[in-house]
N, C-alpha and C positions, 0 to 999 in steps of 0.2 A: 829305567830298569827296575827300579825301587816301587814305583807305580804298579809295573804287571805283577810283579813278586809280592806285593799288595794283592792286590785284583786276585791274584790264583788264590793267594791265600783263602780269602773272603768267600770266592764260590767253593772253596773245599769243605769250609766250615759249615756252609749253605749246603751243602750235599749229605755231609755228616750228618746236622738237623734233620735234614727229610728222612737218611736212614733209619735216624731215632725214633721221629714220627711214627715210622712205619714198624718198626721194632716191635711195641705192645700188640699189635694188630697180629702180626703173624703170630704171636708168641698165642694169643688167644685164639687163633682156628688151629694153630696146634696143639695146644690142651683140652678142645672139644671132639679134635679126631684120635687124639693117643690114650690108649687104656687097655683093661680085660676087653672090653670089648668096644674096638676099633671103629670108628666112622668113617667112612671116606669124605673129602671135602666137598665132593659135588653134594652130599645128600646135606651136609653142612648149611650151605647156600639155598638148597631146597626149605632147611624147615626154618631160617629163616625168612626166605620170601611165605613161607607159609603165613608167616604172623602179621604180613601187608595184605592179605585177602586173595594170595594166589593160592591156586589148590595143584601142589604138587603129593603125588602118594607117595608116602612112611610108614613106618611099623610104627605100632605105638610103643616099642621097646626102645625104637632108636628116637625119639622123641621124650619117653624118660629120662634115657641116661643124658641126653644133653641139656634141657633144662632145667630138672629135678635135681638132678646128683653133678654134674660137671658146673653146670654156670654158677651155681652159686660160690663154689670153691673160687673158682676162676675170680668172679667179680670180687670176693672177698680178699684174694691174693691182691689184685690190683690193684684194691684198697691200702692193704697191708705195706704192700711192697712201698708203694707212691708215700705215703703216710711216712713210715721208717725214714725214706731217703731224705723226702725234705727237711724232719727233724734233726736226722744228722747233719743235711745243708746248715741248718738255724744254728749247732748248737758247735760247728767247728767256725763259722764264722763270730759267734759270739763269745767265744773263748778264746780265738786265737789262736786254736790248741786241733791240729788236725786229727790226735785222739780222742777228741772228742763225741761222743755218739750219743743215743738215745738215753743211754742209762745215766748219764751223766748226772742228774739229778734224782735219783733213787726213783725214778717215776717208777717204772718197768719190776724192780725189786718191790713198789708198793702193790701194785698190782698184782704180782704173784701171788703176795700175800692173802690180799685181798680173795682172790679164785681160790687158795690152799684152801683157807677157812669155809668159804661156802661149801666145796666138796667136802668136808669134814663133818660140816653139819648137815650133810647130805641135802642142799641144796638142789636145785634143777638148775636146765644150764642157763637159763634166764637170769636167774640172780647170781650164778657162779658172774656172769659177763658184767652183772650189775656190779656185784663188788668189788670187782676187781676194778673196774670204774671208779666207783669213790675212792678206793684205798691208794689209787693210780693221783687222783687229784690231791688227795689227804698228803701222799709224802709230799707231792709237787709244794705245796703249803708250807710244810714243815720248812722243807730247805728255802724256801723263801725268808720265813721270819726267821730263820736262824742264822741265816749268812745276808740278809740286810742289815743288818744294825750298825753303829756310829763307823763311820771309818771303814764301811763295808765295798770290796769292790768284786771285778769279777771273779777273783783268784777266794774271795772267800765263800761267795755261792758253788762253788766246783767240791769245795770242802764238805760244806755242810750238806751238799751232793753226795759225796764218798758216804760221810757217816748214816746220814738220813739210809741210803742204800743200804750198807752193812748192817743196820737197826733191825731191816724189814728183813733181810736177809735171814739173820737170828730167828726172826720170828715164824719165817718160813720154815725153817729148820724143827722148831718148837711145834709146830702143827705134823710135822709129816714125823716127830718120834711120839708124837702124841696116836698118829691116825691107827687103826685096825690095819696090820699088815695084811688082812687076807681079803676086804671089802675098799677099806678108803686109801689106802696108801698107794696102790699100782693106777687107779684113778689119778692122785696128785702127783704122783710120778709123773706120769704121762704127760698132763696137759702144763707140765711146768717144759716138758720136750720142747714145746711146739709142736701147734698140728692145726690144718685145716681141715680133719672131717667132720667136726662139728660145724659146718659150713651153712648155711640156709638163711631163708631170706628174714625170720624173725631175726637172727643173731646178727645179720648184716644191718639190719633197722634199727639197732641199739644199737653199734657203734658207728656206722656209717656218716651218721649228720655233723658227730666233735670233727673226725678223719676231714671230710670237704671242709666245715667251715674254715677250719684251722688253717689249711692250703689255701682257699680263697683270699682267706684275709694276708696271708706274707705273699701270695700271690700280687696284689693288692699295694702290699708295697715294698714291693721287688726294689721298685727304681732308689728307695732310702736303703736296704738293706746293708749299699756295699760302706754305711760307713759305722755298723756295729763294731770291728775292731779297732776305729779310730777311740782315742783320747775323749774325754769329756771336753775339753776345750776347743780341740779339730773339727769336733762333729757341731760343737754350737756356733761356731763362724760359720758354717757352714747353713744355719738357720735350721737344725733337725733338735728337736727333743731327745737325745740320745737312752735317757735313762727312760722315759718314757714306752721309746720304741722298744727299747730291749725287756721291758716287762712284759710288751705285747708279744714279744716274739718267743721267751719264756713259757709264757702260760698257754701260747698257740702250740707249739713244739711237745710240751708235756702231755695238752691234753690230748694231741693226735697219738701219741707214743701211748698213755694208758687207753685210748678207745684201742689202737691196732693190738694190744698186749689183754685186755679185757675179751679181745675177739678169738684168737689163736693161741697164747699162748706167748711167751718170750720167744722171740726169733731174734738171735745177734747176726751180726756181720755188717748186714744189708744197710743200717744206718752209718756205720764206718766206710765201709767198702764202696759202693755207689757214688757219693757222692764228693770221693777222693778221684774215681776215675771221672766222672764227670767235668771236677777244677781240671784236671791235667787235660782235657780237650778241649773245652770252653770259658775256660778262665775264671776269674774269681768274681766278675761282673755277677749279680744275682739276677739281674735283666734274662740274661740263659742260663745261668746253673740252676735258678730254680725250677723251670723246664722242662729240663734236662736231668735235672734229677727225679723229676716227677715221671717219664717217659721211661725212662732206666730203670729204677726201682720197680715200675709197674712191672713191666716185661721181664727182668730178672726173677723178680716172686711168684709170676705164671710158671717159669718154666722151671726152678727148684721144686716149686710143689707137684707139678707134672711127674719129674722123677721122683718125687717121692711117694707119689699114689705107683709107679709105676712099675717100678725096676726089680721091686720084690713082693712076694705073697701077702707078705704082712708091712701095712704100711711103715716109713720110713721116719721117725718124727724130722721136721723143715729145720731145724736149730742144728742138728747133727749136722744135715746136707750142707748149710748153708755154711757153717766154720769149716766143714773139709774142703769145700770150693774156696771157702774168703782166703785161709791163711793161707793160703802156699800162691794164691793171687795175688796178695795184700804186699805179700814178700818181695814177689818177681817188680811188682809195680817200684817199689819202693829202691830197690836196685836199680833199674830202669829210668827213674826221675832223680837218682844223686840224694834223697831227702824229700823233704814235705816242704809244700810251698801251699800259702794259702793267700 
């Protein structure tokens, strides 16, 4: 009895998986047919078998909107999305702490900063994405030498996380009472919103290669991951370099958080939220949460940003959308599971 009750269990989780699988896929021919102007999915199909050397007829309108202006949002969502999840995966299993998310280390707060100033000094968006970049790595740094030091453990990198955060925060603030209310200020406004319509394939090319590598590499080593919230002593019977790994996982986690935030803009939820529903279906194994969280994130940040091109005349910024969908989810989850289990 224990056997089939096994067994079912096993193929249901196998079912789940493939649903996931297949999750980002629809979520992406649905964000290239949903808009002002509407595609149907056969012609979808169409203009991609066009790109393999068959010749089926299209407007050259409906071949704009889907490769020009829809795919690069999309592909940079997917980025976005997948990027965020996993860093929230890294940074609740490495804390312990299932409020743990992206910002947790001021990365996301330095990077703001970083884009505030560019737009101030009337940067392009090349270097707005660039700065936010360094200033994304620059806090990551900070809260490193500031909460390593003698007798340093996890509980004080989460600190010198907060402050590092609250630092850039300030100085965030400091650019945007500094900026032209009528030229630079409704600019930093905005892209502090979140938003992918500065979407395209340069801006995807500058942060896309930290985003993969960062995943690759915890992808990589998933099979070590699940013993990040063990002890220093557990994890070294165990024959893992624990402090080692968790540097790696650190500076993977940050830098995919500041290339995704260097790209779009601060988007919250989606590194909390994801990959809390993720544990609660497929356990705390990093073997499939990382996965899973990677498949989830993608496919959720397609279709947040779909309603947000979508639902109204004037675009929607993605940060808004995405805390009115998280909290009142976050909540029901949370009622639902008795607590946080990680």
């Amino acid at each position: 009895m224990k056997d089939n009750m096994a067994a079912s269990r096993g193929k249901l989780k196998k079912i789940e998986f493939l649903v996931l699988v297949l999750f980002p896929i629809v979520c992406v021919l649905f964000a290239l047919s949903v808009g002002r102007f509407s595609v149907p999915v056969t012609e979808i199909f169409h203009s991609i078998l066009n790109k393999f050397s068959f010749d089926f007829e299209l407007s050259g309108q409906t071949e704009l909107v889907l490769w020009t202006m829809r795919f690069p949002r999309i592909l940079m969502a997917l980025l976005v999305g997948a990027g965020l999840s996993v860093a929230g995966c890294i940074f609740q299993s490495l804390f312990s702490n299932p409020l743990a998310s992206p910002d947790t280390l001021g990365v996301a707060s330095g990077s703001s900063f970083g884009a505030a100033l560019a737009l101030l000094l009337g940067a392009n968006l090349i270097l707005v994405q660039a700065s936010a970049l360094i200033f994304g790595l620059c806090a990551m740094a900070l809260t490193w030498i500031s909460g390593s030091g003698r007798n340093s453990n996890k509980v004080s990198i989460v600190l010198a996380g907060i402050v590092i955060g609250s630092l850039f925060s300030a100085l965030v603030s400091l650019v945007k009472f500094s900026a032209d209310t009528e030229s630079e200020l409704p600019s930093i406004t905005y892209w502090l919103m979140g938003s992918l319509s500065s979407a395209g394939y340069n801006t995807i090319a500058l942060g896309c290669p930290l985003i993969i590598l960062g995943i690759l590499i915890l992808f990589l080593l998933r099979w070590r991951l699940n013993s990040l919230p063990l002890s220093d002593d557990e994890a070294s019977s165990l024959g893992i370099n624990v402090k080692g790994l968790r540097i790696v996982c650190i500076l993977c986690a940050s830098a995919i958080t500041a290339a995704s935030v260097s790209m779009c803009g601060p988007v919250g939820w989606i590194g909390l939220l994801i990959p809390h529903i993720c544990r609660m279906r497929f356990g705390s194994s990093h073997v499939s949460l990382l996965p899973a969280s990677v498949l989830a994130g993608s496919g959720f940040m397609v279709l947040v940003d779909t309603a947000a091109r979508s639902i109204s005349p004037s675009e929607i910024p993605v940060s808004i959308l995405t805390a009115i969908l998280g909290a009142p989810f976050f909540i029901i989850l949370m009622k639902k599971s008795g607590g946080w289990n990680l």
